[in-house]
N, C-alpha and C positions, 0 to 999 in steps of 0.2 A: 321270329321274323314278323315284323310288321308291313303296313299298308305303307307308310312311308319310305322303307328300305327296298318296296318292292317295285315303287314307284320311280326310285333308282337308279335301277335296271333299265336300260333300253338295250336291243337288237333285236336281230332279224329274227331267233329264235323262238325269243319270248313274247314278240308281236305277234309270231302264228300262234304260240299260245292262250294269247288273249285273244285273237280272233276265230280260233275255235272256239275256245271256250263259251267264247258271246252268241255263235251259231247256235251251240247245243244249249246252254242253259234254256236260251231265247226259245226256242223249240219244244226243250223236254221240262222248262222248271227245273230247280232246283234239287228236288229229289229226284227226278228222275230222268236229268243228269248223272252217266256214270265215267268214271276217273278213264274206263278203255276209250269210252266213244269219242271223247275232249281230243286224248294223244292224238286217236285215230283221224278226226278232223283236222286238228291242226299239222294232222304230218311229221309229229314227232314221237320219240320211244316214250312210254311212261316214266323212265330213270330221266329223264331231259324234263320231265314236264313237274316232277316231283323237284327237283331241282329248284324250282325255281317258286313255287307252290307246295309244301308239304301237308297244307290243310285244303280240304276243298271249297270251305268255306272263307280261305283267304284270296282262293281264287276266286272263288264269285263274289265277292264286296271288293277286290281289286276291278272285275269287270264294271261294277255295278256305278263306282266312282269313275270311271272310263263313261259310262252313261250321261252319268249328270255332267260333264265336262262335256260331251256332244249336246246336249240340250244347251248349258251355257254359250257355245258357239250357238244353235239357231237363236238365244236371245240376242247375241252380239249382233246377228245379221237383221233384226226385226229394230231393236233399238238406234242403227247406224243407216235405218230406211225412212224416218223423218217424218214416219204417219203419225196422223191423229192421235193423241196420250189414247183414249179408250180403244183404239185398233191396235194401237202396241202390249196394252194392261191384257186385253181379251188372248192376244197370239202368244206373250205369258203365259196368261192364267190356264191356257187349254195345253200349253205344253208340259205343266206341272202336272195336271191332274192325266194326262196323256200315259204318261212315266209313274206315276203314285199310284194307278188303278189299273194300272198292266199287272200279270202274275207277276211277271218280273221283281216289279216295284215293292208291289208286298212281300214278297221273297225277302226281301232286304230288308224292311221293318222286322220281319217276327226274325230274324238271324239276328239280327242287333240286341233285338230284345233280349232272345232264348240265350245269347251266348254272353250275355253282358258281363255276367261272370266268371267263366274261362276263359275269356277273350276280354277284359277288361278296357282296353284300348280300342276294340277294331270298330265300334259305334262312334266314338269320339274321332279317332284318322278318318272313318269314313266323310262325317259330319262337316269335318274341316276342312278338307281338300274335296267334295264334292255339292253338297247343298250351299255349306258357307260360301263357295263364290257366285254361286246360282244369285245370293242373297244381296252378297256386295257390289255383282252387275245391277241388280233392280236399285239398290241405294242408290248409284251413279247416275241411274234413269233418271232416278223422279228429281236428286239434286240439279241433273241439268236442266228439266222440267221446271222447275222453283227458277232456275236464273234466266229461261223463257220468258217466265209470267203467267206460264199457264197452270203451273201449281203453287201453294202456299200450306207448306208442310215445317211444323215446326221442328219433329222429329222422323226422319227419313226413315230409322233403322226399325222404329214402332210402325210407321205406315209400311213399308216393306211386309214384315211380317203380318201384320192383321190384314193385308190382300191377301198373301198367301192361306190364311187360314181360313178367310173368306172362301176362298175358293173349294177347300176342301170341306165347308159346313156338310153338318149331313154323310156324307158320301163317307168321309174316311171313319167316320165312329162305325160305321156297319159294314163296313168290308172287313176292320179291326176285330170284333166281335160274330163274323159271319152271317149278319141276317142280310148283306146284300153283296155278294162277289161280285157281281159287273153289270156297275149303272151303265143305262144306255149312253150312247153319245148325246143325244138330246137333253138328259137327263144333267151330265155335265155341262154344257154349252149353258142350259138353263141356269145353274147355280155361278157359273163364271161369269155369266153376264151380267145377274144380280150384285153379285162382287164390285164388279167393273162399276155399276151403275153409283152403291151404296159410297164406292172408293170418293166417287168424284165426288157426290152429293159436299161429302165434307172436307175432300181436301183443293175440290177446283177453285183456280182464282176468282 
């Protein structure tokens, strides 16, 4: 079973499943998260919950893609609010790193990682159905931005990414390798604003 077939699946069952599950992970992390407390939240039997989740690591990167599609919706509502490019790039950039520097977030990197090989696919389905549309909203930004006047971006899908990477300078190489589990919020705001700043420097009209 993949990430796609499970994405499939809609009812009423499988939505308390993933809405427990999203309580307790959110809660207890990933490891300690267990398969009882999930059923127990969500209200249903374990044979119900297994049903539809046989790994639990299909079920947290199924939650975790449920995440960055709730993030895509607050960018839809920040992009379709007509503020200033840099108030929209900043309310972006702070949502990214919001999600990426939660345990949650790293939960997700080193499962991609650790599982790349037994799970050969579940980084790639996550990828695509959850960050990649994060990606292709910010493309449609900045393209309608360019036919504004207020940007001139020759390649949308390279500026897309190198903000996003901006934003993460710093911060995500040391969370990755553990010399800094949770920069402040200051600490964030400061590197996204840099981003935001360095973005326009070169791509404002």
């Amino acid at each position: 079973m993949n990430v796609q077939s499970i994405a499939s699946k809609r009812g009423r069952k499988i939505e308390q499943v993933l809405e427990g599950a999203r309580t307790v992970f959110m809660a207890d992390g990933f490891e300690g998260a267990s398969v009882d407390d999930i059923a127990k939240t969500a209200g249903v039997s374990k044979a119900t919950l297994y049903s539809y989740f046989p790994d639990k690591k299909l079920l947290f990167m199924e939650v975790a893609r449920l995440e960055c599609l709730r993030m895509a919706e607050n960018y839809d509502q920040v992009l379709h609010e007509g503020s200033d490019v840099r108030i929209a790039l900043k309310s972006m950039g702070m949502d990214l790193m919001t999600l990426i520097t939660s345990d949650f977030g790293l939960n997700v990197f080193r499962i991609c990682v650790a599982e790349s090989d037994r799970f050969p696919e579940l980084g790639r389905q996550f990828f695509e159905n959850g960050p990649m549309k994060v990606r292709a909203m910010t493309i449609d930004y900045l393209d309608q931005q360019i036919a504004a006047g207020k940007l001139k971006i020759k390649d949308c899908a390279l500026a897309a990414d190198q903000f996003a990477e901006m934003c993460k300078a710093d911060i995500f190489p040391c969370m990755v390798f553990g010399i800094d589990q949770k920069p402040s919020k200051d600490r964030i705001e400061h590197i996204v604003d840099e981003a935001v700043e360095t973005f326009m420097a070169r791509y404002e009209a």
